[in-house]
N, C-alpha and C positions, 0 to 999 in steps of 0.2 A: 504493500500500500504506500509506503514511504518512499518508492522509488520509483512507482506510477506518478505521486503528487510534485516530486523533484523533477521527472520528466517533460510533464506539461510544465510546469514553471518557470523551466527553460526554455520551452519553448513559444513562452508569452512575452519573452527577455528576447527573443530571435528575431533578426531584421525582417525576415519574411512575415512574420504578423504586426511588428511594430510601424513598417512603414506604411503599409495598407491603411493600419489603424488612425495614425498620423494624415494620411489623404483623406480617411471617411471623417475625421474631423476637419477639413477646411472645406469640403463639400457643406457640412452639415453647416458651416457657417455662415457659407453662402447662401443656403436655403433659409437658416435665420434670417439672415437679413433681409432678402426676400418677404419670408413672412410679415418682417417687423414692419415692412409700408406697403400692410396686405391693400389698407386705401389706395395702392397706385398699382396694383396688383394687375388690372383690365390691361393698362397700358404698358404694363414691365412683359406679360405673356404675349399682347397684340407686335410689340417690339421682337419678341423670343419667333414670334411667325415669322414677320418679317425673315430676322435674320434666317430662321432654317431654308423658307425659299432658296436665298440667296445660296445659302451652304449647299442646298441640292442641286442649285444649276450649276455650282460651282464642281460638284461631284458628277453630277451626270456627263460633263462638257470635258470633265480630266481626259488621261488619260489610261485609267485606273482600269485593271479588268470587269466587264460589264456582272459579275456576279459578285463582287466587292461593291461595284456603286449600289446596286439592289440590296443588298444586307444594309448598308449605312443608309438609303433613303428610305425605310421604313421607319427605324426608329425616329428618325428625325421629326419626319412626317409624322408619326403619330403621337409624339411625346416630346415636344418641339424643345424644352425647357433640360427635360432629362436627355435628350438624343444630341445638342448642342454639347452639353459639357461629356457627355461619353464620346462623344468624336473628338473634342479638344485634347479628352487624354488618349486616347488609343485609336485613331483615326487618321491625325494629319500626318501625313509625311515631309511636310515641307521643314526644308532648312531654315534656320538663322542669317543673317548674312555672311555675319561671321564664321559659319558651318559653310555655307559655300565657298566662301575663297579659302578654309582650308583644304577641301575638298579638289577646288579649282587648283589649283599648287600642286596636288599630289597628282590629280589628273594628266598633269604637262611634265612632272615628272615621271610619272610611267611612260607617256609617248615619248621620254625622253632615252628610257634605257629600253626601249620596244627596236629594234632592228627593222627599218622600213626597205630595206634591201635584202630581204631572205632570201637566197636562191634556193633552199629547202623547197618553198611556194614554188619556184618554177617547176622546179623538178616533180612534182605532186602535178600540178597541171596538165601536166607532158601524160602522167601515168594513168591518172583519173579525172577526167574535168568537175566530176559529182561532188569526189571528196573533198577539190579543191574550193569547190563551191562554199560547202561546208568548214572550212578550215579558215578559207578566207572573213566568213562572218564573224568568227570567236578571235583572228588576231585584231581586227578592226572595233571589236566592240568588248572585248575583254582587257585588250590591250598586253597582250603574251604575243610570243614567236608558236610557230608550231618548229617543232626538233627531231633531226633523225639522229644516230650516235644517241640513244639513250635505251639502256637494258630498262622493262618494264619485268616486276615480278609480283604477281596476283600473291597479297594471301586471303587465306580464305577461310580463316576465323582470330576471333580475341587473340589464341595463346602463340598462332603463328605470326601475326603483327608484336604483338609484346616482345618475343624470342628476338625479331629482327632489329626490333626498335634498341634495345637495350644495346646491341652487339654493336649499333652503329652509335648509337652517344655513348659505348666504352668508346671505340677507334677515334673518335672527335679529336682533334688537334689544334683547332682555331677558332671555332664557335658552334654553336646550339641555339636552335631558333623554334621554340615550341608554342603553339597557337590553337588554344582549344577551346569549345564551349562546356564541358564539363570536366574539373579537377575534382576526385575525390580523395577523401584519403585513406588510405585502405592499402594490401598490397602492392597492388601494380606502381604506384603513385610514390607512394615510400622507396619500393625498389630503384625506383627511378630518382626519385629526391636525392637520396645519400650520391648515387652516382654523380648527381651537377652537383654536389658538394665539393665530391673529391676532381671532379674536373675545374669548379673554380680555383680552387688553391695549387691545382697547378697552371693557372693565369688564361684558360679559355675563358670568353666571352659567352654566358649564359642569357639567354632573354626568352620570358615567358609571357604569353598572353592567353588571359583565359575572360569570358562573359563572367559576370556579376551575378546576373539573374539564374546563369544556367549551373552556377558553383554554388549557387546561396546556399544551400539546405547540404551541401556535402563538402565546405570549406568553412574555417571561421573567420569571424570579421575581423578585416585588416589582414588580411593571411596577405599581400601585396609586399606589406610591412615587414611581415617573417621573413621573406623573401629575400628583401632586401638587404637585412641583415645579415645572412650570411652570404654576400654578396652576388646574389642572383636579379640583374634586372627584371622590374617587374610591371606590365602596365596592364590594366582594369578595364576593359571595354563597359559604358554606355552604366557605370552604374545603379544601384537600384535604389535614388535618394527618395523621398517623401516629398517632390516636387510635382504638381499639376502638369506641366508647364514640358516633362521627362517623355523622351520617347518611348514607350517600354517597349511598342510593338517589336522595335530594330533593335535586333539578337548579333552577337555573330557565332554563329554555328556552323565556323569554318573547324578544322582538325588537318593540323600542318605542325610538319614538320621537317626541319632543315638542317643534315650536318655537313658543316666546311664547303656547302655551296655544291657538293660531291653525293649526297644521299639525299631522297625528300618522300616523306610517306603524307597519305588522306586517305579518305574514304569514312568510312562511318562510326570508327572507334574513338570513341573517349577514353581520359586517364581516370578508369574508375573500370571495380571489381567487377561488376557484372558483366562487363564485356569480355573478360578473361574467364567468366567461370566463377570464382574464389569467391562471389554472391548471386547465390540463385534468386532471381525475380523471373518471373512470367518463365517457369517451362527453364527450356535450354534458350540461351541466346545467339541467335546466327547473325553474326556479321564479317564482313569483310574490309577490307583495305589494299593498298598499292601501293610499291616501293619503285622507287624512280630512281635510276645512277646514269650520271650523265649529265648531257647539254640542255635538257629539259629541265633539270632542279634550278637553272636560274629564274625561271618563271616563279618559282614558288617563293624565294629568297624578295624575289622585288615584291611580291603581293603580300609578304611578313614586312616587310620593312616599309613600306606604303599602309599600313596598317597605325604601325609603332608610331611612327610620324603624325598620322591622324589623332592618332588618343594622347600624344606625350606633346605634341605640339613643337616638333624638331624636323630639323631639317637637314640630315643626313645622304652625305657621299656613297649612294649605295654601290659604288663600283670597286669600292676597299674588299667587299662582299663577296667579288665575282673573281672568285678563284679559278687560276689555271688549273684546268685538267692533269693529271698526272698522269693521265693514261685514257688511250680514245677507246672508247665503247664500241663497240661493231654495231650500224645499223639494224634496226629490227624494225620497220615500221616506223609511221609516224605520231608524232606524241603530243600534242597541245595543253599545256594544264591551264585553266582559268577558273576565274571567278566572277565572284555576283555582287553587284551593288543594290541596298531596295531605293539607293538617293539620287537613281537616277531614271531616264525613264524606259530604260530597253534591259526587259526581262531575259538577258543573256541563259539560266538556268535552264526556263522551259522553250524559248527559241532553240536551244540544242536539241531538247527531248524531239521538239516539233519537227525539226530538220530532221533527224535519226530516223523517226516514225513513217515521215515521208517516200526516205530512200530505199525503203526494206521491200525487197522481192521474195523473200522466200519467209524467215520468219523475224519477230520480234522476243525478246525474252525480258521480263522485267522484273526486278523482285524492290518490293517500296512496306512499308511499315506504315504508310498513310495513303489510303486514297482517296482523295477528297482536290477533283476534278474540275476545272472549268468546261467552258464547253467547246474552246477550242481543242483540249487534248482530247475528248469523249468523240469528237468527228474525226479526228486524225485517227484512232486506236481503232474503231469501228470500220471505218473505211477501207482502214486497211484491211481488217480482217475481210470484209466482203468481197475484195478483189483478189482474196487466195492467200493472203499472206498469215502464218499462224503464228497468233499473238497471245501469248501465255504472260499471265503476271500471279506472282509468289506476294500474297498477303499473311500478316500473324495468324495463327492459332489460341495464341492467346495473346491477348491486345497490353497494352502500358495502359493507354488512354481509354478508358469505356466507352465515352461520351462518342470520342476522335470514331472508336471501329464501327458504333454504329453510324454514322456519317460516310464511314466505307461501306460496309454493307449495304448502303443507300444506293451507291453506284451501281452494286451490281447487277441489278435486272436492265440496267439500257446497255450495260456492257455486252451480257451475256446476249439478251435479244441480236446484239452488234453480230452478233460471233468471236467475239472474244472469250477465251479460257481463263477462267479465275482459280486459284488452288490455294489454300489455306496450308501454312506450316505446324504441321500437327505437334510437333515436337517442342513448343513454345515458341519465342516471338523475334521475328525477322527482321533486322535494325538494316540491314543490308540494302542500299540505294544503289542499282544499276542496270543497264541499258546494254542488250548485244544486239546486232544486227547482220543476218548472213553471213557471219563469220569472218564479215568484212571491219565492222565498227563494235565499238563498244564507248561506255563512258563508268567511270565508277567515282564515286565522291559523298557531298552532303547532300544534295538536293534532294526533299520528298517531294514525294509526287502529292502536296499541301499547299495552300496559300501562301503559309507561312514561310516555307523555303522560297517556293517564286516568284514572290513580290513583297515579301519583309523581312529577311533575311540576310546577310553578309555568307554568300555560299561559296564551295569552290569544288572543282573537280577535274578528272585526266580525262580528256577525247584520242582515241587511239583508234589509227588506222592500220589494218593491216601488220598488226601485231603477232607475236608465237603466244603471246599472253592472253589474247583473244578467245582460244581454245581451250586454256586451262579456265577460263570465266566460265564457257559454256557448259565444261565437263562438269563443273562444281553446279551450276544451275538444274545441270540436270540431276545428279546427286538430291537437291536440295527438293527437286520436283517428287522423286520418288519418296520422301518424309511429308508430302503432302496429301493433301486429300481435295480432290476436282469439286467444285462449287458448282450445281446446274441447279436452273429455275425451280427443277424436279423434285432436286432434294432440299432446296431454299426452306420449303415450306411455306406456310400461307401466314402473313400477319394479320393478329387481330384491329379493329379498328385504332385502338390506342395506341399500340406500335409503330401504326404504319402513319398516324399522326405525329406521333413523334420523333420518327424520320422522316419525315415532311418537315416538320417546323424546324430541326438540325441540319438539315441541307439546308434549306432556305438563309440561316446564318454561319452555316460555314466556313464563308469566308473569315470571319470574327473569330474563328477557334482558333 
């Protein structure tokens, strides 16, 4: 009993319910004061119309996806008072000024370490005009090189990224560039701590970024500061103050990683136990990730350090960074890594996904942990399916989010009608984000196939052409298909009226989850 009532205690002392607590009290003050000259009350709510109009045409006329602007214009419209101030916090996406020209600065410094004379590009043209189609959109609007000379090696769960990870910040010699949205502490995390311990003090350059929001509950506060202390640069993305005024929506749920400009892993692993195993949550955890050696990790080292810069407000040399090769990697295909900004206005994440979707003749393979669909990818995925091509996607078995699977399972009767193949990961839950296509393409990284990755997010991930890696994705996919179980209309079952209302009313705000 005495350690249930110490438990809560602490965690009513936890930023996670203090700051919340701290917001629902300047709300409430507002609404007092509101109340307090309820006499002008006709003309304070006739004003609140006004403005929502205003905010609706404003949202209708963006350039927002049209199933974003529909979630935000109901509340608005119906609750003009309360739909105002929930969109001032978790709605606007616009900058500051001062958010823009930092943003603008780094902008001109990625086109500035971007190589506008790739003969890579040529030679991709010559070979495939499609791919190059393709490759040319993400150097342009990602602002990455695409690269050959670079070994790609699939791994294909928690314990074979950890193995690798570790082996490569032992071998570190000149720096460590780690970038994550969840730090927990636990195993994996500690094994790794002492390591940048004992690489600081022998004088490598350690620097760490991790989300606020996405550490809260598995770091303690000021953990930046521990950090720092024993000499590990440390910077804090977007944190999580008791500010109206705070973007909460914009994450970054990026998961990078950089040694000596020479090694660089992403994909869908966090530095926390459950993705290694050492904590079991939902079932078994399947994920994956990709190790990059080569002339492709300088992409990643600029999108770390274009980062750091944004949140530490510096303005660094990043060409100190761009270490010689010691040794040329033999071509394997081509290799693009990029990433995603939500501060700007070209959805680079699912422009990929839509491109890939497009290209595919024979099949699609996809395995995502959220599906929760606009209605451009629902036409693309269908489409394809109807013109022959087989589209299979690997959803959890058992969900993280309740709320989130039933919003999937929402999807899947216009899928399946589509002809598309849905299959459920019986084994527990599938964190795994990736894309193959005829054996020809693939992508692996953070983006779910969610709102929140494709248009509020800080995402990143590898686009591979013609890779030996390509095959080891597909063999593991298919592995992963036989721990499944096929999803048909038949075996869906029939919902009752309040079910099927209430995935109705969850799609309908989905965008908002």
């Amino acid at each position: 009993m005495v350690k249930f009532m110490k438990k809560h205690l602490n965690l009513l002392g936890h930023r996670v319910f203090l700051v919340p607590l701290l917001m629902i009290i300047q709300i409430a003050i507002i609404f007092i004061m509101i109340f307090e000259f309820y006499s002008y009350f006709i003309i304070f709510y006739f004003i609140c119309v006004i403005f929502a109009l205003i905010l609706v045409l404003h949202i209708v006329n963006s350039r927002a996806n049209p199933g974003y602007k529909i979630a935000w214009v109901i509340p608005i419209l119906v609750l003009p008072i309360f739909g105002l101030l929930l969109y001032s916090l978790f709605g606007g996406n616009q900058l500051s000024k001062r958010q823009k020209e930092k943003m603008k600065n780094i902008y001109y410094k990625q086109v500035k370490y971007k190589d506008s004379h790739n003969i890579v590009m040529g030679e991709l043209r010559y070979e495939n005009i499609a791919a190059h189609n393709q490759a040319k959109y993400i150097e342009n609007y990602a602002l990455t090189n695409i690269c050959k000379h670079t070994k790609t090696t699939y791994l294909s769960n928690g314990k074979t990224y950890y193995t690798k990870l570790l082996e490569s910040i032992k071998s570190a010699r000149k720096y460590i560039f780690l970038e994550y949205f969840i730090i927990g502490e636990g195993k994996m995390w500690n094994t790794i701590l002492e390591i940048l311990k004992q690489k600081v003090e022998e004088g490598i350059e350690v620097r760490i970024i991790y989300d606020d929001f996405g550490s809260i509950m598995t770091l303690p506060n000021h953990y930046d500061k521990t950090l720092e202390k024993i000499g590990i640069k440390c910077a804090v993305f977007n944190p999580f103050v008791p500010n109206l005024k705070s973007k909460f929506n914009n994450r970054d749920h990026r998961k990078i990683a950089v040694i000596d400009g020479h090694i660089a892993f992403t994909g869908g692993i966090n530095l926390a136990d459950e993705y290694i195993g050492e904590k079991i949550r939902f079932g078994h955890w399947k994920d994956n990730g990709i190790m990059l050696e080569g002339e492709a990790v300088w992409n990643f080292t600029v999108m770390f350090l274009s980062m750091w810069d944004f949140i530490k407000e510096e303005n660094e040399d990043y060409e100190k960074y761009h270490s010689p090769y010691e040794y040329e990697t033999s071509s394997d295909g081509y290799v693009i890594p990029y990433s995603d900004s939500p501060w700007n206005s070209e959805a680079v994440g699912e422009t990929i996904y839509l491109n890939l979707i497009g290209k595919a003749n024979k099949y699609i393979y996809i395995t995502t942990p959220y599906l929760v669909l606009d209605n451009e990818i629902i036409t693309a995925l269908t489409t394809a399916a109807k013109r022959g091509v087989d589209v299979r996607i690997i959803t959890p078995g058992i969900p993280d989010k309740k709320l989130v699977n039933e919003v999937t399972k929402a999807y899947y009767d216009v899928l399946l009608d589509g002809g598309v193949k849905i299959y459920e990961y019986t084994k527990g839950f599938i964190h795994a984000k990736t894309f193959i296509i005829d054996d020809e393409y693939a992508t692996i990284g953070t983006v779910n196939l969610d709102y929140r990755s494709l248009y509020l997010h800080f995402e990143c991930g590898v686009w591979l052409y013609d890779c030996s890696s390509i095959f080891t994705i597909k063999k593991d996919f298919a592995q992963t298909l036989k721990e499944s179980k096929e999803i048909t209309l038949k075996n869906m079952g029939k919902l009752n009226w309040f079910n099927n209302l209430k995935r109705q009313i969850l799609k309908a705000f989905a965008p908002l989850m």
